[in-house]
C-alpha positions in Angstrom: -6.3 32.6 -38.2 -4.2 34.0 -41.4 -4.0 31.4 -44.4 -0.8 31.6 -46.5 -0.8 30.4 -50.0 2.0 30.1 -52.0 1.5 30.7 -56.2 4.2 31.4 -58.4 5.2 35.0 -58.8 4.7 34.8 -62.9 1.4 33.1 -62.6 0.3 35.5 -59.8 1.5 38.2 -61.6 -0.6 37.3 -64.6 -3.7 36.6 -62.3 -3.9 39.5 -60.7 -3.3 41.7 -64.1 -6.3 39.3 -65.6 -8.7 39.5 -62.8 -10.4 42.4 -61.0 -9.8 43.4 -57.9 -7.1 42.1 -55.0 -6.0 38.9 -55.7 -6.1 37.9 -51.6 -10.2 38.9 -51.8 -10.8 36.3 -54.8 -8.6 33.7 -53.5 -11.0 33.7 -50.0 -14.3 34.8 -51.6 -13.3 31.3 -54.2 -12.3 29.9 -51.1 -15.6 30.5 -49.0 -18.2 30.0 -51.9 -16.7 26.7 -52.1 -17.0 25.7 -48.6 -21.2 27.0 -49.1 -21.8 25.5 -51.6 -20.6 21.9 -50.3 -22.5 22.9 -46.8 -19.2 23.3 -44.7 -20.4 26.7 -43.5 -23.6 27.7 -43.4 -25.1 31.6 -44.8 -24.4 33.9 -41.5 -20.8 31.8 -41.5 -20.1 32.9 -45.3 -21.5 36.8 -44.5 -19.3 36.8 -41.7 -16.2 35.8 -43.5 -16.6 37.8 -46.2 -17.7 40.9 -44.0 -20.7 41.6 -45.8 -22.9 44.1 -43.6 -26.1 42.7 -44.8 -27.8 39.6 -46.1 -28.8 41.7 -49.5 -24.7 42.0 -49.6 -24.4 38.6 -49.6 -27.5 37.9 -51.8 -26.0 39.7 -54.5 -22.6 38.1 -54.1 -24.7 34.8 -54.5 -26.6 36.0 -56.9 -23.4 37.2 -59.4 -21.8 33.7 -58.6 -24.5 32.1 -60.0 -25.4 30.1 -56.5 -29.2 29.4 -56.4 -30.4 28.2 -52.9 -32.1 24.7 -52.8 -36.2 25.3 -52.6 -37.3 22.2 -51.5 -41.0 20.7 -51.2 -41.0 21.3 -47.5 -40.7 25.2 -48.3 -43.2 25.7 -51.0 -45.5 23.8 -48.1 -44.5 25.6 -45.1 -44.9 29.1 -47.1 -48.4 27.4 -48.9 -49.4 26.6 -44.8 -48.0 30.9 -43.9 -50.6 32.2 -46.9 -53.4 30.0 -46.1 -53.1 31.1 -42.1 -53.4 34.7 -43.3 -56.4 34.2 -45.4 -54.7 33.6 -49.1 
């Protein structure tokens, strides 16, 4: 599916000239960090959209947008259960 957005030529003209890189890629990578972070997609959706080639890709993209993933309690137990089953 292609998504057309409509922005003023002056004000796209002065966001592209302030921002780095193609306008287009901001507008979905805003578009699909949004949608992650408010669990509409999931992180295999969010790789694939963005065409990252590997979850490090997308780790890093995470990682420079300041998104933490949730570590709950269940985790930190299920990883505390992995550790003890392997002698730790």
């Amino acid at each position: 599916m292609d998504l057309t957005i409509q922005i003023p030529d002056e004000l796209a003209g002065r966001l592209a000239a302030e921002g780095s890189g193609d306008l287009a890629r901001r507008a979905l990578e805003g578009f699909a960090l949004e949608e992650f972070k408010i669990g509409h997609i999931t992180k295999p959706e969010l790789r694939r959209l963005l065409g990252f080639e590997t979850r490090y890709e997308l780790d890093g993209f995470l990682k420079a947008h300041q998104v933490c993933e949730e570590y709950t309690l269940e985790d930190f137990e299920r990883e505390r259960d992995a550790l003890k089953s392997l002698g730790f």
